[in-house]
C-alpha positions as CSV (number, residue, x, y, z in Angstrom):
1,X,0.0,0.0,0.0
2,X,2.6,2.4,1.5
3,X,5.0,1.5,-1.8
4,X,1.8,1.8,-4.3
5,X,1.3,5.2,-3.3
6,X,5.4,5.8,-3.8
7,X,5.2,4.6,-6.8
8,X,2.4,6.2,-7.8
9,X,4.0,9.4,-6.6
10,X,7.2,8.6,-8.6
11,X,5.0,8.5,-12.0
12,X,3.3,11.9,-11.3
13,X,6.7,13.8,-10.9
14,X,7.9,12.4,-13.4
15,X,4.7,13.3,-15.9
16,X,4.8,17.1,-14.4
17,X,8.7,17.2,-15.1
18,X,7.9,16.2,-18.5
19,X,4.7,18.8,-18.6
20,X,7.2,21.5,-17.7
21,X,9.9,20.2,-19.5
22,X,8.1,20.3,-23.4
23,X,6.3,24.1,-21.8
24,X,9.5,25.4,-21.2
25,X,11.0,24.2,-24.3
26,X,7.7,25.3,-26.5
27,X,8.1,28.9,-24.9
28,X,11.1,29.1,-25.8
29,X,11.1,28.5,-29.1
30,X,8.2,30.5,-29.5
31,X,9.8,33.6,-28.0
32,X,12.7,33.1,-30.5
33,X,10.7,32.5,-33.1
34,X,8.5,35.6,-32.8
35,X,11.8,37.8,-32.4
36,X,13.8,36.5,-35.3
37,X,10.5,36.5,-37.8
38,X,9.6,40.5,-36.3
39,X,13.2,41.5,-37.3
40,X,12.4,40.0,-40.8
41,X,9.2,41.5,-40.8
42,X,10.5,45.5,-39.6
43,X,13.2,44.5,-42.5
44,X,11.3,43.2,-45.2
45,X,8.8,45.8,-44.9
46,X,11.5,48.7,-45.4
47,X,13.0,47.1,-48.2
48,X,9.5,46.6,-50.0
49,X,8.0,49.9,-49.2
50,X,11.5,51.8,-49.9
51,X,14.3,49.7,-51.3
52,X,12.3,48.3,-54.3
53,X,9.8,51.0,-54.8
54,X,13.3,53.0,-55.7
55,X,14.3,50.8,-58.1
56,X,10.4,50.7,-59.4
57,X,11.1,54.9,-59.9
58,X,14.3,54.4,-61.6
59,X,14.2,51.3,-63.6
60,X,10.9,52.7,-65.4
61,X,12.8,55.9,-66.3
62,X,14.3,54.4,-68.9
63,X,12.7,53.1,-72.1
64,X,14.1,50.9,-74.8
65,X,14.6,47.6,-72.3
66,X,15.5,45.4,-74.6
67,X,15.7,42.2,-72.9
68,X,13.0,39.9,-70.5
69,X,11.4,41.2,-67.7
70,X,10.6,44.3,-69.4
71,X,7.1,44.3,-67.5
72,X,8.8,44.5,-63.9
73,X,6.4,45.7,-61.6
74,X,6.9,45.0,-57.4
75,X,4.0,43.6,-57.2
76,X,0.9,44.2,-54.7
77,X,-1.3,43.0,-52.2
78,X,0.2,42.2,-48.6
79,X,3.0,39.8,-47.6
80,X,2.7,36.9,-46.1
81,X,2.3,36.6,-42.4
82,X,4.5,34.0,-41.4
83,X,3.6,33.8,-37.6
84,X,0.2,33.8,-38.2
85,X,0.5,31.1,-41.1
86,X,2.2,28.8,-38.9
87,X,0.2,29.0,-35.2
88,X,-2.8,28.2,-37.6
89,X,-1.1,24.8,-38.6
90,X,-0.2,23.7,-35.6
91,X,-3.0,21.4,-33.7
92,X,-4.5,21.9,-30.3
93,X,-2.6,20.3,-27.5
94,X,-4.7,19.2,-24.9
95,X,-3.3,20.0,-20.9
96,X,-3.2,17.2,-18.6
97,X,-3.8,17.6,-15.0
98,X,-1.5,15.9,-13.0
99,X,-3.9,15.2,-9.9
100,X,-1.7,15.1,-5.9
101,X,-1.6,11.4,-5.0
102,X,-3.4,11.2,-1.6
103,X,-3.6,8.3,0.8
104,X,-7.0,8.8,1.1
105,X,-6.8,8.2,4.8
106,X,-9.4,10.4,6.4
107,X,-11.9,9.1,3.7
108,X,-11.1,5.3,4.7
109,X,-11.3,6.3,8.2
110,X,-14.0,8.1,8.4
111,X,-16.4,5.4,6.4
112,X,-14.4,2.4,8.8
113,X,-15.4,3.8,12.0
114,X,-19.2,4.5,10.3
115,X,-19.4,0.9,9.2
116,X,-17.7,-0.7,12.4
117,X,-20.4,1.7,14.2
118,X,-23.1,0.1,12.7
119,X,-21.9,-3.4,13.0
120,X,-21.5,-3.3,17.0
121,X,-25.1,-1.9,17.4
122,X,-26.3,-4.7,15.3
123,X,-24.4,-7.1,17.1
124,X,-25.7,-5.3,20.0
125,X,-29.1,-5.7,19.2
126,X,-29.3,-9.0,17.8
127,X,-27.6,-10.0,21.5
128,X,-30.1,-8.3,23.7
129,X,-33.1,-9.7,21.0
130,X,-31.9,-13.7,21.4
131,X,-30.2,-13.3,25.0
132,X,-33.8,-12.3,26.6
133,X,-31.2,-9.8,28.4
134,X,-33.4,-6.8,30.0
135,X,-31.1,-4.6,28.4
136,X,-32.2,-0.9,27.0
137,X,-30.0,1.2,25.1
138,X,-31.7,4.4,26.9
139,X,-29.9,3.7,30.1
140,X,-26.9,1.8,31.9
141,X,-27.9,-1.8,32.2
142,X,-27.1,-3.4,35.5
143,X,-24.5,-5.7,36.5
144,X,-27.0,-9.0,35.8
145,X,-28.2,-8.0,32.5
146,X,-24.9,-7.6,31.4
147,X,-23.0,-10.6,31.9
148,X,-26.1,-11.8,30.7
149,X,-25.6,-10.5,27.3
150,X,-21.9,-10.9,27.5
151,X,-22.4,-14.5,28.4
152,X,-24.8,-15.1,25.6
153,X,-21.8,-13.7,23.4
154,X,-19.1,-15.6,25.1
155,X,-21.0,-18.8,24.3
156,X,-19.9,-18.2,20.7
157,X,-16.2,-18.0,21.4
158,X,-16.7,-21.2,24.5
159,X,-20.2,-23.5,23.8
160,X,-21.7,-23.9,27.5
161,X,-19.3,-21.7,29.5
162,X,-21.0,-18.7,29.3
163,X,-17.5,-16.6,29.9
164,X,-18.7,-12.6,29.8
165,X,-14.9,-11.3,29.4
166,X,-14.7,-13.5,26.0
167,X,-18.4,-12.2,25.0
168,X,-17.0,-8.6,25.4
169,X,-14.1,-9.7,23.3
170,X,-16.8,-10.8,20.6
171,X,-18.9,-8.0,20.7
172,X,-15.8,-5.3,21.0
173,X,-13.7,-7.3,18.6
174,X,-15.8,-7.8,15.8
175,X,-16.7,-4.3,14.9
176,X,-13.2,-3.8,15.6
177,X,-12.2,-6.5,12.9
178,X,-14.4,-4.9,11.0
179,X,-12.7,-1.4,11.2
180,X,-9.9,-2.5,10.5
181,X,-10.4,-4.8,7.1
182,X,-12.8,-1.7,5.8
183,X,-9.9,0.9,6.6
184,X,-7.2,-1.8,4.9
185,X,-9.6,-2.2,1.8
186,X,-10.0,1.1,1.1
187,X,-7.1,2.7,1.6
188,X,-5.7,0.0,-0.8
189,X,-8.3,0.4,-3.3
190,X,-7.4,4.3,-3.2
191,X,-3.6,3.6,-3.6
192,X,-4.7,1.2,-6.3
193,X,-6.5,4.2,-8.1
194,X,-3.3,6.6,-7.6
195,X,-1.2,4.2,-9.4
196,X,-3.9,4.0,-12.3
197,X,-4.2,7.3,-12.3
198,X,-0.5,8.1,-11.9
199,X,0.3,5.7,-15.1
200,X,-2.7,7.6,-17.4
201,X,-1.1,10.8,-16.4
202,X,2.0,9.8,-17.3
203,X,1.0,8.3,-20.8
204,X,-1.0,11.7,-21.5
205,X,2.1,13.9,-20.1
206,X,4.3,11.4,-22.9
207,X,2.0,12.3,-25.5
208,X,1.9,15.7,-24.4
209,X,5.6,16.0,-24.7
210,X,6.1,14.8,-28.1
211,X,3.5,16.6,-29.7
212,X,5.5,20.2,-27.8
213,X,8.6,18.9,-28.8
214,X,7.3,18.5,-32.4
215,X,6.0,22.1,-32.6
216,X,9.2,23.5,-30.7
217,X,11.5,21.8,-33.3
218,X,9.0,22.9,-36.1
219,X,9.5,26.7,-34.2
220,X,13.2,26.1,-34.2
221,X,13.4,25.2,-37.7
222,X,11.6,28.2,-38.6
223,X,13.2,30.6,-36.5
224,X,16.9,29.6,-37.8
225,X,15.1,30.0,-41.6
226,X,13.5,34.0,-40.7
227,X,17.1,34.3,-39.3
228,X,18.7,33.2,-42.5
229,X,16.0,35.2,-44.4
230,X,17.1,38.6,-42.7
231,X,20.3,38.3,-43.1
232,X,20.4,36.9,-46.8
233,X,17.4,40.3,-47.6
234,X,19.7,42.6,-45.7
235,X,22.9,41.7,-47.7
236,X,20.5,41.7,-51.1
237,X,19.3,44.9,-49.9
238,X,23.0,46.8,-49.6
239,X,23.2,45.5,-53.1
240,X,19.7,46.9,-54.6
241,X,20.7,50.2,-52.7
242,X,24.1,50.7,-54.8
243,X,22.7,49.2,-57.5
244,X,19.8,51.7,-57.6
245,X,22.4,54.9,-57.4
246,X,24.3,53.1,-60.5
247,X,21.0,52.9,-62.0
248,X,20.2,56.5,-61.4
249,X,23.9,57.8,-62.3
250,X,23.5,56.3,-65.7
251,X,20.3,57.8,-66.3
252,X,21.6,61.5,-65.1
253,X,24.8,60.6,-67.5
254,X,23.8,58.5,-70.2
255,X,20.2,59.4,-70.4
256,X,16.9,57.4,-70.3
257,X,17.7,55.1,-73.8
258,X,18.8,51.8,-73.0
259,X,20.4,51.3,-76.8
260,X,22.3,53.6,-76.2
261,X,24.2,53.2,-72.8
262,X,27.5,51.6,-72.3
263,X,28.4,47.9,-72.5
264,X,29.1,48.0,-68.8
265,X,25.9,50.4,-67.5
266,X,23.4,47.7,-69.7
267,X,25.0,45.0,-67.7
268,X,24.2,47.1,-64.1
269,X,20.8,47.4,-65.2
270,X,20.4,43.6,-65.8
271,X,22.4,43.1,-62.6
272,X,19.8,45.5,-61.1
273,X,17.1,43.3,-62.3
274,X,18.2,40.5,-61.7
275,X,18.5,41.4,-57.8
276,X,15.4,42.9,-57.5
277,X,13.9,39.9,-58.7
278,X,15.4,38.0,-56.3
279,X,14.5,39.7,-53.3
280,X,11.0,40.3,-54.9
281,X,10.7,36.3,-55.2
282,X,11.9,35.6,-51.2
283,X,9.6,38.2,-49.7
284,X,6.0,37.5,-52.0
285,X,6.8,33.4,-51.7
286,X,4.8,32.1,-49.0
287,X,7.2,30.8,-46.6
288,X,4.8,28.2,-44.9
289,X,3.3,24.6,-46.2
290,X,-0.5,23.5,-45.1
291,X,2.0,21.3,-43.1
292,X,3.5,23.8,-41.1
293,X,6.9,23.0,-42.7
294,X,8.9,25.6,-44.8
295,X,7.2,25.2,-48.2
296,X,9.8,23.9,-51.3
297,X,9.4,27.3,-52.8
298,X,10.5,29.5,-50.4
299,X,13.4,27.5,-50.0
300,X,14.1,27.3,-53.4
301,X,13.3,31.1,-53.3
302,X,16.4,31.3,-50.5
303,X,18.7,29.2,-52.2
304,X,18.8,31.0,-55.6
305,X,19.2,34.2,-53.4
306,X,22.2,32.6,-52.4
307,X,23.3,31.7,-55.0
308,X,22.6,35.3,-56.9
309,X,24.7,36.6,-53.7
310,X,27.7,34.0,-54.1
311,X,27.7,35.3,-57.7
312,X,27.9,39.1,-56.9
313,X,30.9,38.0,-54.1
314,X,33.2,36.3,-56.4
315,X,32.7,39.0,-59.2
316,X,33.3,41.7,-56.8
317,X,36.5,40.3,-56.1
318,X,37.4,39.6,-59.2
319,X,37.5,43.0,-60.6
């Protein structure tokens, strides 16, 4: 009994350190999360409503494009929001209440002592009923009519001796038996229930925690992308930013006719085009799968960012 309840106490710390375990590590991710995807958002938000829309005033300055993407145009309608994308993927979790294992021991006691109660006043009455004893429950009964009760009990415990002290052992230890089998039985029944209840609160707590640790990995993995998002925009953006003065030195040198600039200033403009449409393609690609999971496009998106960026890097320091 005394080990049931230990054990059964054993399994609910263990399901609340798990509880608090996958809440911690859920909140955490989640606070990460929110600040790496805000510093994307405050970022991507200034180089869409400024950064781009420059190069959307310059780049249209000048006429006679003669190669694709000729119909450039930022593109409208609002961005994605990641954070709100993603929370409405994720599924419920349900809590589990991890209920205090108690011995139950005022309970048992209480409905012993009732039970043993009621079982000496039967016995009590059923003695004075077949004992003839002029015994009433109002008053004291004399000296006679008790050891004539008491012997009628003792004749249960010795046939035909008629000993009063073992009748009062009968009618005493009876109810006390009784006491003490009801108080056993139901404190063990209740230390039975703590371990059954212990072991389903463990199972849910289990459950619990791989479902938090699923969504604080799928936070994690999301977090680290915003991250890599910001600071693969913010290096795109330093380039659209000198790209956009080139753009708007040629066209206060050179003028607004394409055909007619320089070999090199046509190839700034494509250069110019060809990183605006890359950050225009990371920022207006949704970012999350019905899953919850980075979608294949935005990481496609990323990759040929990178790879525009690796391009710019190696010709920079080639010249």
């Amino acid at each position: 009994m005394l080990h049931t309840n230990k054990k059964a106490k054993e399994l609910s710390n263990s399901a609340k350190e798990l509880l608090v375990t996958a809440d911690n590590a859920l909140t955490q991710s989640s606070c990460e999360l929110n600040e790496n995807l805000q510093q994307y958002f405050a970022l991507r938000s200034s180089v869409s409503n400024k950064t781009l829309k420059d190069f959307d005033d310059t780049y249209f300055e000048i006429k006679n494009i003669d190669f694709d993407d000729a119909g450039l145009n930022i593109g409208h309608g609002e961005l994605e929001n990641i954070d709100h994308m993603f929370r409405n993927t994720l599924e419920p979790i349900e809590e589990v209440e991890v209920e205090a294992v108690k011995s139950g021991g005022i309970g048992a006691t209480f409905k012993a002592v009732l039970v043993a109660t009621f079982t000496f006043i039967a016995l009590l009455l059923a003695g004075i009923f077949l004992s003839g004893a002029n015994v009433y429950l109002d008053k004291i009964p004399s000296t006679p009519e008790l050891n004539t009760l008491l012997t009628w009990f003792g004749n249960f415990l010795a046939p035909g001796r008629g000993d009063p002290t073992k009748g009062a052992i009968l009618l005493i230890g009876v109810p006390l038996l009784v006491f003490v089998l009801i108080l056993v039985t139901n404190l063990i029944i209740k230390a039975q229930r703590n371990l059954k209840r212990a072991k389903t609160a463990l199972e849910k707590a289990n459950e619990v925690h791989e479902k938090k640790h699923s969504q604080a990995q799928k936070s994690i993995t999301l977090s680290e992308y915003a991250k890599t998002l910001h600071d693969t925009l913010k290096t795109l953006q330093v380039y659209m930013h000198e790209y956009n003065a080139i753009m708007q030195r040629i066209l206060h040198v050179e003028g607004d006719n394409y055909e007619e600039y320089s070999r090199d200033s046509k190839k700034a403009v494509r250069t110019a085009v060809t990183i605006f449409k890359r950050i225009n393609a990371i920022i207006r690609t949704n970012v999350i799968a019905k899953n919850g999971d980075i979608s294949p496009e935005a990481r496609q998106a990323l990759e040929k960012c990178k790879e525009c960026l690796e391009e710019h890097t190696k010709a920079g320091k080639s010249s």
